[in-house]
N, C-alpha and C positions, 0 to 999 in steps of 0.2 A: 529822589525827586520824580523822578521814570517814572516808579513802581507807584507811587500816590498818586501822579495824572492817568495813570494806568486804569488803577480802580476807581477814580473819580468817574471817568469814559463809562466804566462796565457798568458801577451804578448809574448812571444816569441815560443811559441806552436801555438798563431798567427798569425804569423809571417812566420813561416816554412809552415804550412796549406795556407797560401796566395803564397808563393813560388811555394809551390807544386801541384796547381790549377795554374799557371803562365806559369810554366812548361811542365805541360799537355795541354793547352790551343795550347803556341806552337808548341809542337808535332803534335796535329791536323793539324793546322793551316800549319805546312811544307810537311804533307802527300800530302795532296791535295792542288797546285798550277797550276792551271790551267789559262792560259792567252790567248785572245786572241785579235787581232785588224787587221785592214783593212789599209793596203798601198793601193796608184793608183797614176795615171796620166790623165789629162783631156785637151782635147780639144774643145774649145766655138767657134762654129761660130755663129757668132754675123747676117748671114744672113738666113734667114726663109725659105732660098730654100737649106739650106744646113744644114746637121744633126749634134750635137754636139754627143761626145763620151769620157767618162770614161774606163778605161782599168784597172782593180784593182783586188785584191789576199785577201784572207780571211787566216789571220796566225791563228793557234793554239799553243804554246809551253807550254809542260810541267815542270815546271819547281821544282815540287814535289819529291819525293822518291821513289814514287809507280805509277804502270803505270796506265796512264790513259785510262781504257775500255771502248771500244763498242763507238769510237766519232762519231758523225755525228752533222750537223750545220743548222739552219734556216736563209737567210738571207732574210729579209722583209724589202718590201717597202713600204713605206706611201700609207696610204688609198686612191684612187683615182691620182695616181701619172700618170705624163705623160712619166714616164722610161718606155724603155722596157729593160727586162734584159735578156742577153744572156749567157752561159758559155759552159766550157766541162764537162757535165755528159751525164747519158744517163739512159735509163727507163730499167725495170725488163727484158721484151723482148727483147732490145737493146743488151741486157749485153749476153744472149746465144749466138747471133752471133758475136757480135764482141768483142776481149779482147783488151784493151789498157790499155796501162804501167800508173797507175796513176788516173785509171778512178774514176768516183766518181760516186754514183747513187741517181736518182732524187727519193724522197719517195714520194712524193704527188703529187694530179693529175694536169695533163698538160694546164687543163682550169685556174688551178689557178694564176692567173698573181702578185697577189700581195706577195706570201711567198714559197719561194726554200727552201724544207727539202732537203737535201744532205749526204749521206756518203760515205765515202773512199770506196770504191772494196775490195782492197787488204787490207789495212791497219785496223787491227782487234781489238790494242791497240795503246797507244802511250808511248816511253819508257820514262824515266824519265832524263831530259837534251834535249831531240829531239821535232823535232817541224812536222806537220803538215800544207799545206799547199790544199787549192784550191786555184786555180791559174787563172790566165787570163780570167776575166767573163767581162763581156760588159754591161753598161750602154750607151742607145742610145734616143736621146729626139731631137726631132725640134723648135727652139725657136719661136714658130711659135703664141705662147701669153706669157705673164707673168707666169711663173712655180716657183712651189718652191716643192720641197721634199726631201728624206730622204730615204738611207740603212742601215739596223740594224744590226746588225750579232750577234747572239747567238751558243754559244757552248754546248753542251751534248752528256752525256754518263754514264755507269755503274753508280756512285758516283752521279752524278751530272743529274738528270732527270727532275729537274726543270730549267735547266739552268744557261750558266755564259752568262751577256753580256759584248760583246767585251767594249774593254777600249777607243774603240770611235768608232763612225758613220761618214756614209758619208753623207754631209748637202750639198744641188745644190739649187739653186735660180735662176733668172734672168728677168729683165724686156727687155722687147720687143718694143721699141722706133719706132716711124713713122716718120722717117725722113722727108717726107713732110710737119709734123705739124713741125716741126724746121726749115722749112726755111719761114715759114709762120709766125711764132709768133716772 
């Protein structure tokens, strides 16, 4: 009878220690919720004399307890890509003379074509329920051969210095047909 209350005790001292690492785990786990993903809209011209274009926003929301500091964002395009990517930020210099509501600042240099570091201006933290937003950036490509590529978007800050990536990318393809070989074969 000992020996049965015995292990009853062990298991269930078990039991409570697996709760209570369950319980801490989630507390972690709701401090820090950070999300992010890419809405857009796209237009394909299907002719080589005319540019195609993506029109798309990089969301951030907090969705944690505690706010999320110091954000700023990478969004990268595939290696040798034929996007050119446009948005609203502006450079360290930029920013002394002109202030706009919303700005965002470009961290890395201007030759770099394939990877936008970006941060808010203003925006110092992000609170816990609010969300963060760059907005209206421009993918622009001519279907002028066969393309396929890829934007990433990563988020970082204070907590998170390795980064979140977003909960999707944006994936473009397309093949470039010669109509003349179609009326030929």
């Amino acid at each position: 009878m000992d020996s049965d209350l015995s292990q009853w005790k062990k298991r269930h001292e078990r039991y409570i220690h697996e709760i209570k690492e369950k319980i801490e785990e989630l507390k972690q786990s709701r401090d820090q919720h950070v999300y992010s993903y890419f809405t857009y809209s796209i237009h394909f011209s299907h002719d080589p004399a005319h540019e195609s274009m993506l029109l798309g926003s990089f969301h951030i929301q907090n969705k944690g307890r505690e706010p999320f500091k110091a954000p700023y964002i990478c969004l990268k395009l595939s290696e040798n890509s034929i996007f050119h990517f446009s948005g609203k930020y502006l450079y360290k210099d930029s920013l002394k003379k002109m202030r706009m509501s919303g700005a965002w600042e470009r961290l890395n240099e201007v030759t770099d074509k394939e990877e936008f570091w970006l941060r808010p201006v203003e925006v110092k933290q992000i609170e816990p329920g609010d969300s963060l937003t760059f907005s209206n950036f421009q993918l622009k490509w001519s279907p002028e051969k066969n393309y396929a590529g890829s934007l990433m978007g990563f988020t970082y800050g204070e907590e998170h210095e390795e980064g979140v990536p977003a909960l999707n990318q944006i994936n473009l393809s397309g093949m470039n047909v010669d109509r003349e070989d179609d009326n030929h074969g």
